[in-house]
Each structure stands twice: as structure tokens, then as C-alpha cells.
C-alpha positions as CSV (number, residue, x, y, z in Angstrom):
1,X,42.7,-15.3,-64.0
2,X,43.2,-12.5,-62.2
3,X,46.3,-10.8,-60.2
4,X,46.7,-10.7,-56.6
5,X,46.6,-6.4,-57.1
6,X,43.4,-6.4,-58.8
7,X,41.6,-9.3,-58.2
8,X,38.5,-7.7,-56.1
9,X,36.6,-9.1,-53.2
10,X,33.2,-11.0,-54.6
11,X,30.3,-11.2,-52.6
12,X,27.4,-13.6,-53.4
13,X,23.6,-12.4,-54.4
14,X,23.1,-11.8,-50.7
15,X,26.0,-9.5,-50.2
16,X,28.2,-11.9,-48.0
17,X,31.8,-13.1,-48.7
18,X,31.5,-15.6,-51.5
19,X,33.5,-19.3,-51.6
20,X,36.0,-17.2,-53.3
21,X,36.8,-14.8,-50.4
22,X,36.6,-17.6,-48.3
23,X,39.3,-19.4,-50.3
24,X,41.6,-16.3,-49.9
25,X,41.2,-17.3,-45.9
26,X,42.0,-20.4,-46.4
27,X,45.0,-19.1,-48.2
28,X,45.9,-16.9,-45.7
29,X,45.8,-18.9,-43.1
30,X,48.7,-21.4,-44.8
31,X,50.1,-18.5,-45.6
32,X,50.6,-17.2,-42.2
33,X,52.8,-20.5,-41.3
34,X,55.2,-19.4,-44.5
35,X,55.6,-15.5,-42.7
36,X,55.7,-15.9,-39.2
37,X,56.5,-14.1,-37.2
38,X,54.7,-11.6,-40.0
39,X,51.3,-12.0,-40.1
40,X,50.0,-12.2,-44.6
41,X,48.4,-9.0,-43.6
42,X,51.9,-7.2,-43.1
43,X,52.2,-8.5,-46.5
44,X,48.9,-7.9,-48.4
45,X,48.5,-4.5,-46.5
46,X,51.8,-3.3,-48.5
47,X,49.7,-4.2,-52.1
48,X,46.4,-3.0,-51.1
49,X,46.3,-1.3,-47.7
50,X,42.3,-2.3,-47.4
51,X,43.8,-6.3,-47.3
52,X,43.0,-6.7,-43.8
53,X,41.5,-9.0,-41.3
54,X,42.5,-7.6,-38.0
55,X,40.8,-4.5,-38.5
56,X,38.4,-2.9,-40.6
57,X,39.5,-0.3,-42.8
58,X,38.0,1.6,-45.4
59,X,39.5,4.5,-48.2
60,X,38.2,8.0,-48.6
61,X,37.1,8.4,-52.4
62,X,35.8,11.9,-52.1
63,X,35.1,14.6,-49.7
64,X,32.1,16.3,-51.5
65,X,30.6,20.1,-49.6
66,X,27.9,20.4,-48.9
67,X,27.7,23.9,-46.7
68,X,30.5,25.8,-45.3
69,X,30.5,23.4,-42.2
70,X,29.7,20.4,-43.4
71,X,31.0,17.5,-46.2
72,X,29.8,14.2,-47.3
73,X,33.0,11.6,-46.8
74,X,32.7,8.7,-49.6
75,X,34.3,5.7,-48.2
76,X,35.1,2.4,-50.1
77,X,35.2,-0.1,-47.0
78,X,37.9,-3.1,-47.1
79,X,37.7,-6.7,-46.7
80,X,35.3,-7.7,-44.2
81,X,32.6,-5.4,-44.8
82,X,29.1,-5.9,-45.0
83,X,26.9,-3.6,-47.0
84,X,23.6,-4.7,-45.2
85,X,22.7,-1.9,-43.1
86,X,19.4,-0.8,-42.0
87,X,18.5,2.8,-43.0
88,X,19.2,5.0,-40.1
89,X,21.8,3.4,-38.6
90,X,25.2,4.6,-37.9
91,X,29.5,3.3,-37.9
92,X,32.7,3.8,-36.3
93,X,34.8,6.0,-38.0
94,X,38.5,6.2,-36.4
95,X,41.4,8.9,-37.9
96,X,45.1,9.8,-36.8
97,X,45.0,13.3,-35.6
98,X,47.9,14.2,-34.4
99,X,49.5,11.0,-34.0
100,X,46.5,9.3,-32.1
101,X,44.0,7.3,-33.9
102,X,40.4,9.6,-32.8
103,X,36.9,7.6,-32.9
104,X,33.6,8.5,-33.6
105,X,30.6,7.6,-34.5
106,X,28.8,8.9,-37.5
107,X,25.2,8.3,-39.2
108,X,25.2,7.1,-42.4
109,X,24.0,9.0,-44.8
110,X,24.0,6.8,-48.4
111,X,21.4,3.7,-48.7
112,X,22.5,0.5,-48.4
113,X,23.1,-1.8,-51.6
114,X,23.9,-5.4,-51.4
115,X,26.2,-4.8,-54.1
116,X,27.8,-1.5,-53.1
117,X,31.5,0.1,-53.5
118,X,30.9,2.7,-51.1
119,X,29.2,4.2,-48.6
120,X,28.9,7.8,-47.2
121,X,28.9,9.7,-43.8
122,X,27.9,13.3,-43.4
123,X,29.8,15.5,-41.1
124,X,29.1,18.9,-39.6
125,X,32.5,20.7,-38.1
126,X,31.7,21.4,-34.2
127,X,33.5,24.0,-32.9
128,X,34.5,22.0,-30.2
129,X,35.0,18.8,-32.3
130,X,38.5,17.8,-33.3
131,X,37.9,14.9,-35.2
132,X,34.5,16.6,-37.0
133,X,37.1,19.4,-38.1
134,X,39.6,17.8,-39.5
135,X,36.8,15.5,-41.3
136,X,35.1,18.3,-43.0
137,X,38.3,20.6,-43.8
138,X,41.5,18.4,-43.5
139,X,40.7,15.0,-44.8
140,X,41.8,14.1,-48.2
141,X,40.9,11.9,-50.8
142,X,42.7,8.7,-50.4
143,X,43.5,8.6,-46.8
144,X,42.8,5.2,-45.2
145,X,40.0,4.9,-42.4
146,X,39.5,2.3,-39.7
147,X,36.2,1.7,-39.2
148,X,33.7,-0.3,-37.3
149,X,30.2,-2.0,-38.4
150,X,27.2,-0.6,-38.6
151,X,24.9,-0.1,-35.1
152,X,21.7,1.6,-34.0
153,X,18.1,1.1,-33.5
154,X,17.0,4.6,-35.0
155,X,16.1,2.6,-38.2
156,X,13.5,2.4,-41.0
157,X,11.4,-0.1,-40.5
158,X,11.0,-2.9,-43.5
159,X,8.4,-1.9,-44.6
160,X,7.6,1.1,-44.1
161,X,4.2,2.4,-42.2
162,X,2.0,4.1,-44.4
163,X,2.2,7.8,-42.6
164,X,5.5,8.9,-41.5
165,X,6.9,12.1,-39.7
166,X,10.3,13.4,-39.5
167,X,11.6,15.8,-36.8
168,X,14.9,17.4,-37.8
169,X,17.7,20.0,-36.9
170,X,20.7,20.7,-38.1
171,X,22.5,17.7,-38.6
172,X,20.0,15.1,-37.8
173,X,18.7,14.9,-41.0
174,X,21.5,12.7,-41.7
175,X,20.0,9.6,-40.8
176,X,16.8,10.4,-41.9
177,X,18.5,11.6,-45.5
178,X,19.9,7.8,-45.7
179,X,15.8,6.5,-45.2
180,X,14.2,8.9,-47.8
181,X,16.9,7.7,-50.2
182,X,16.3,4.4,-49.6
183,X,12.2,5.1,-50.3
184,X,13.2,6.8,-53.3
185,X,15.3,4.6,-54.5
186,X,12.7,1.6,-54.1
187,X,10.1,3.7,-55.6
188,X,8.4,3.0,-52.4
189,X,7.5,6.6,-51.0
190,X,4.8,6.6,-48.6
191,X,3.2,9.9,-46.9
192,X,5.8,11.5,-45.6
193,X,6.1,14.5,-43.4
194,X,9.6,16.2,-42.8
195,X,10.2,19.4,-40.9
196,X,14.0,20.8,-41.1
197,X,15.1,23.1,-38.6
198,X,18.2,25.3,-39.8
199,X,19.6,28.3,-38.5
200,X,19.9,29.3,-42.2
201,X,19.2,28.5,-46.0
202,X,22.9,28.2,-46.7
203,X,23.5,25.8,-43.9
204,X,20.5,23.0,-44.5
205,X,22.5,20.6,-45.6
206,X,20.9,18.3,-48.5
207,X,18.7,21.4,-49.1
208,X,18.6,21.2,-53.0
209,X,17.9,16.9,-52.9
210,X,15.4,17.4,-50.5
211,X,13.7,19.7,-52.8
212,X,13.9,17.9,-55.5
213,X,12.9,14.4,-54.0
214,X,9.5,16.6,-52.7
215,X,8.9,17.6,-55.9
216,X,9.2,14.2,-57.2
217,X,6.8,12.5,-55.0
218,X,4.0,13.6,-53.9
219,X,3.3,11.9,-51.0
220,X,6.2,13.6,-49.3
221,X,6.0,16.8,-48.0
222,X,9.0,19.4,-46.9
223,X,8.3,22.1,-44.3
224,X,11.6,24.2,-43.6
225,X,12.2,26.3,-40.2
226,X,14.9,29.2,-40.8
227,X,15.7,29.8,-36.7
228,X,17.7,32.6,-37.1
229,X,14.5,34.4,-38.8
230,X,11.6,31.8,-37.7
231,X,12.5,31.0,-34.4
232,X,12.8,27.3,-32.9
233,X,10.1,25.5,-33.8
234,X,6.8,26.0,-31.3
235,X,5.4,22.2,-31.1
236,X,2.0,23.6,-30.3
237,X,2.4,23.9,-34.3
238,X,2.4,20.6,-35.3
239,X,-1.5,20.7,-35.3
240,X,-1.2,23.0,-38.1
241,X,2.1,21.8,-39.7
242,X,0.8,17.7,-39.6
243,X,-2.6,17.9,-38.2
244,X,-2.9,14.0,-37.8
245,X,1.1,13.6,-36.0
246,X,-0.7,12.0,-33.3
247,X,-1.5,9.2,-35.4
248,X,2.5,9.0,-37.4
249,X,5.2,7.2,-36.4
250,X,7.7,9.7,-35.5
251,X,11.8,10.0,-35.9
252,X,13.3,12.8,-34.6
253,X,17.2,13.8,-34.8
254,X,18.3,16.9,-33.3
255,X,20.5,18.9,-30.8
256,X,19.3,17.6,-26.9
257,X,16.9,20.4,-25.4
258,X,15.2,20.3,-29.2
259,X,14.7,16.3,-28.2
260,X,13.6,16.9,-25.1
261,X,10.9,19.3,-25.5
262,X,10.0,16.7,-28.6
263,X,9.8,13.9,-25.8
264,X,8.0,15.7,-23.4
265,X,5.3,16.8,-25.7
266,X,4.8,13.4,-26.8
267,X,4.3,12.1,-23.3
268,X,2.0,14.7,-23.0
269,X,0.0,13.7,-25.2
270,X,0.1,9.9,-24.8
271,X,1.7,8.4,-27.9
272,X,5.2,8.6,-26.3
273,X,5.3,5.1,-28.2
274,X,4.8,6.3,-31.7
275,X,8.6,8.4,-31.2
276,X,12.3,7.5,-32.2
277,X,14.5,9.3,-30.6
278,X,18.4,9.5,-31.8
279,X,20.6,11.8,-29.9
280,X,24.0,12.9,-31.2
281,X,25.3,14.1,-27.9
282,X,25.4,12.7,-24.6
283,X,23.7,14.3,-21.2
284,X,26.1,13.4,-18.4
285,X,23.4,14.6,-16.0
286,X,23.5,11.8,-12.9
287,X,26.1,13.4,-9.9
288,X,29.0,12.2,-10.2
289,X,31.5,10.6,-7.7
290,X,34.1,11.3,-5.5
291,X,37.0,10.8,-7.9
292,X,39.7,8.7,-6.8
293,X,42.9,6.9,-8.2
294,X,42.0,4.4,-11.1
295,X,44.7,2.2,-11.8
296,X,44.7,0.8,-15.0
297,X,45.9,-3.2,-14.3
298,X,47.7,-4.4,-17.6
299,X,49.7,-1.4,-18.1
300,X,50.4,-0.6,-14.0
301,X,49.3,3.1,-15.0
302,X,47.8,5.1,-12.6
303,X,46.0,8.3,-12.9
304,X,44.0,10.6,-10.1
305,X,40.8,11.8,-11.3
306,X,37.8,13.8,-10.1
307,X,34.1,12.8,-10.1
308,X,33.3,14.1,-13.7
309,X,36.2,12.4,-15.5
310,X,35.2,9.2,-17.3
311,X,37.5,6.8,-16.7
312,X,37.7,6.4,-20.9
313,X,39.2,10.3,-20.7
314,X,41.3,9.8,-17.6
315,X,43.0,6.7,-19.1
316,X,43.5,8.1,-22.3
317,X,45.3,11.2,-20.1
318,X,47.2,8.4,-18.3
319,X,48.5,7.1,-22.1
320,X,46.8,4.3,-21.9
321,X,45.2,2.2,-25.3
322,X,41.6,2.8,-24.0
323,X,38.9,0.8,-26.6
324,X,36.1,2.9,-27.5
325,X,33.5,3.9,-30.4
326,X,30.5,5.7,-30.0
327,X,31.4,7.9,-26.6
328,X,27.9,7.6,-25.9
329,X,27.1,4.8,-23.8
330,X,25.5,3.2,-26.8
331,X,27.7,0.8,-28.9
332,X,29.2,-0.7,-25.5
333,X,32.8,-0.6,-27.6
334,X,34.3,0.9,-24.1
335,X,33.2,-1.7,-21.8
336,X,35.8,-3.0,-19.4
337,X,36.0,-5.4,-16.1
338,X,36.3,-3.4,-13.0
339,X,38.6,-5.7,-10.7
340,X,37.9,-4.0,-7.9
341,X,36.6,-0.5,-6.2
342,X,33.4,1.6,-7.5
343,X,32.7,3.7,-10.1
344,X,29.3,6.0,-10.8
345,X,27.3,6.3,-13.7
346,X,27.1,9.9,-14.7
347,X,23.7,9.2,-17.2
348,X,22.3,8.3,-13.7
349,X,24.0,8.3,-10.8
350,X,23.9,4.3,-10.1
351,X,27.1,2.9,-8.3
352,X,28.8,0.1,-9.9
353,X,31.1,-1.7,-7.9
354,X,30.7,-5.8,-8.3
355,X,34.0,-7.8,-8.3
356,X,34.2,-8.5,-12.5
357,X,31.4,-6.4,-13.5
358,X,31.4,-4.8,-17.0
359,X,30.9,-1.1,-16.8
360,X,31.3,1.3,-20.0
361,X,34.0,3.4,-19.5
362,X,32.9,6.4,-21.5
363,X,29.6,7.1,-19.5
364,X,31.4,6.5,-15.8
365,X,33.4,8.1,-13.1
366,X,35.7,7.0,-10.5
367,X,33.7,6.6,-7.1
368,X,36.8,6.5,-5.1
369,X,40.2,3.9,-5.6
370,X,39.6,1.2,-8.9
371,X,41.1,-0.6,-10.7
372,X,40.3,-1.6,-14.4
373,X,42.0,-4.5,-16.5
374,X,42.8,-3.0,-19.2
């Protein structure tokens, strides 16, 4: 018998919720006619604050270096989460910063393990980054998370192809560092090909494991590009570098023009279908609108905005509770009704402006008067 403070969550040989956990619900759920108007998580949250099942939270274990910029955040996730994701893939991660809960979207950088405590993102400070910041240098151990499932398509297949290249800079080797784990830790390394683009040594992060894990198998090979000294990688050189890339299935993870010029040269050379692209940033390149007043229905805010405001950053000026995740246009997190009036895509320049229709807040701009329910 165990005590309601240290009686863990037990997942079956497949790594979902167990009959046990699922008695707990069942508990719960009598339990919440005994508390109302409290909810048993206003209760349970006061023992252990990862109790929940409105939200997903997790607890940071450690914050380990790993270069002056950058840290690995070990996370123990609460109740509710799955550890079933695909290699490559990336979660929600949301932190009060200054009294406001920030979002973003990480990759994660650990394996997964059907019977895993934890799992680990890997963050690089931007200098423009608020949330990244405070991540890497102001995040202590012990501070409680929300955070929201795993997404993403930028994934290891199961299994593997034979031949495999890797196209990396900076910190998009984070992904990728979460598949060559999960290789190693199979004992399943195929031929690998990775090339690392770093402005410096110091600041390749997972430098000394990538190292090692070449010189444990053989099959994988490590080619590192110092830019400061080296220059950005000249993709004319991948004849030289991987002589047979043509024929390798292709991930690559980088800043935008690096992905571009990877894409381009791809096309160019017809086996456009052989790359995986996955971009950390997001190219608002469509025109955008007019601007206009959006008026936010729920709350009866109102805010004017121009043309290259997203309506997810004018209604968050406007103090409104704007949903979001990934502020990419990827994980769809944003998505609200429009009731009425248009708003433009700034990926693209398409007009949205259907009675009802769902449009993704973080990736649009007002087109003139709307209004959102929200």
C-alpha cells in the first residue's frame, strides 16, 4: 500500500496509463462531487503540483551547459504524459516570465523510452528570445513547466534506411541529436553521414558525444564546418563531403537562408523528395494587409493593428488570453473562428474571410475590420 504523496503513476508494457491510473480517475471523478466548487486537482496539485488533468505540466530536474549559450532542460512530465515520441519531433514548453505564461516550441533532444522519468529539450539563448534566455540562464531546477505533447513530421523513420545524411547548423542538431541516440541506443547504427555547421568549436553543442558516438560506430561519419574560420558551407561540396547524397535520405535543420539554399540545390538536382526540411523560424514573406480594428468577441477588446501584426501579437497587446504553441503556423494551437471580416496570410498572401472559418492566428494579419471569438 502505498500513500497518496508517493504512490507514482504506473504505466503498462506499452507505456499508457495502466488500470491503476485509470482507477485514480475514477476516484477523482467521485471526488470532485465531495469538493465542488474545488475541483480534486486544487487539491492534489497542493501534494504534488504535477497532479493534474487540466493541463499538462512537467518539473525541471536539471539545467545541464552545454556552451556558453546553450543548456539541456531535464524535465520530469506529470500525469497525462505519454513517453511515445517519434525521434525528431518536438513539444510545447510554456514558462511565467514576468507574470505571463510564454510558449514555445522546442525539439526534443533525449530518445524516447516507453518507460521513461524524463525527457530533455535543448535550448540556444537568442538574442532576441525572451523565453530562450531565461531558459538557458534563469530557469532553476524545480520550477514547474506546462507543457504540451509531442508534434512534428521531421522524424526518424521506423526503421531506418540503410544510408542517411544529416545537414546541420547551429542548433538544429537538436533533433537530429535525439535520432542518433535513439540508433545508438538500439545498437542499430546504419551509414550515417552528418555535417555540423558552427560558428566555433566552443559553441557546437553536443560536440564531445558526437565525437564519441563516431568513434564508436563506424558506420557513422562526422564532418565539422567552423564558419567563423571555414566559411558557410559551399553545397557544390557535398560531391566530395558524401559523394553518393544523391542517393541518401536527407534531414536538414538549420537557420532559413542555410535551408533554402539546401532546398534549392535539391530541386536542382531532382531528388527534392529524398529532403526533410525543419525550420526553427518562421518567413512571414506573403504582403501583408491593410490592418484594421480586430475586435476580439468574448472579451469585447478591441485593438487597431497594421498589416504586419498577427492578430496572435495584437491580441496579446490588447490583454487578451490568446491560445498558442508553436508560433509557427505548424501545431495549429492558435487557430480561432473568424466571425466576420478578412484577414491575410503573411506565409502567402491568401485572404481569408469566410463566415466561421478557422484561420491560425499566429501566421495572419488583419485585412481590414474583424472580428475573432475568442
Amino acid at each position: 500500500m502505498c500513500s497518496l504523496t508517493t504512490c507514482p503513476l504506473t504505466l503498462d508494457p506499452g507505456g499508457h496509463v495502466s488500470d491503476t491510473a485509470l482507477g485514480w480517475d475514477r476516484v477523482r471523478g467521485l471526488g470532485s462531487k465531495l469538493t465542488t466548487p474545488l475541483h480534486p486537482d486544487d487539491y492534489l496539485s497542493l501534494l504534488n503540483p504535477l497532479w493534474s488533468t487540466r493541463e499538462l505540466r512537467g518539473r525541471v530536474e536539471q539545467v545541464v551547459p552545454e556552451t556558453d549559450d546553450a543548456a539541456t532542460l531535464v524535465i520530469r512530465p506529470g500525469w497525462g504524459w505519454r513517453y511515445d515520441h517519434r525521434p525528431g519531433q518536438y513539444v510545447g514548453i510554456g514558462v511565467q516570465v514576468a507574470g505571463r505564461f510564454q510558449w514555445r516550441s522546442y525539439s526534443v533532444s533525449s530518445p524516447p523510452r516507453r518507460r521513461g522519468r524524463t525527457i530533455s529539450i535543448t535550448v540556444r539563448a537568442m538574442p532576441e528570445g525572451l523565453l530562450s534566455a531565461h531558459l538557458v540562464r534563469g530557469l532553476a531546477p524545480g520550477t514547474i513547466v506546462r507543457l504540451a505533447l509531442p508534434e512534428g513530421e521531421f522524424v526518424l523513420p521506423d526503421p531506418p534506411p540503410a544510408r542517411l545524411l544529416f545537414l546541420v547548423a547551429g542548433s538544429g542538431v537538436t533533433p537530429v541529436m535525439a535520432m542518433l541516440r535513439t540508433l545508438d541506443r538500439r545498437g542499430t547504427m546504419p551509414d550515417v553521414v552528418l555535417h555540423y555547421s558552427s560558428p566555433t568549436p566552443e559553441r557546437m553543442i553536443f560536440r564531445d558525444e558526437l565525437a564519441a558516438l563516431a568513434r564508436k560506430h563506424a558506420g557513422l561519419t562526422l564532418h565539422e564546418q567552423h564558419t567563423d574560420r571555414d566559411g558557410m558551407l559551399d553545397l557544390a561540396d557535398l560531391d566530395r563531403l558524401c559523394p553518393d547524397w544523391r542517393e541518401r535520405d536527407t534531414w536538414a535543420c538549420g537557420p532559413g537562408p542555410m535551408l533554402d539554399a539546401v532546398a534549392a540545390h535539391y530541386d536542382a538536382a531532382g531528388v527534392e523528395d529524398r529532403l526533410r526540411l525543419e525550420r526553427f523560424s518562421l518567413a512571414l514573406d506573403g504582403q501583408g494587409g491593410e490592418g484594421g480594428t480586430i475586435t476580439f468577441r468574448n472579451s469585447g477588446k478591441q485593438v487597431v493593428a497594421d498589416g504586419a501584426t498577427t492578430v496572435l501579437e495584437a491580441g496579446e497587446q490588447a490583454g487578451v488570453g490568446m491560445p498558442y504553441g508553436c508560433r509557427m503556423g505548424i501545431c495549429h494551437t492558435c487557430t480561432l473562428t473568424l466571425v466576420s471580416g478578412t484577414v491575410r496570410d503573411l506565409r502567402n498572401g491568401t485572404e481569408l474571410g469566410q463566415p466561421n472559418e478557422q484561420v491560425q492566428t499566429c501566421v495572419t494579419a488583419a485585412a481590414g475590420d474583424c472580428t475573432l471569438d475568442v
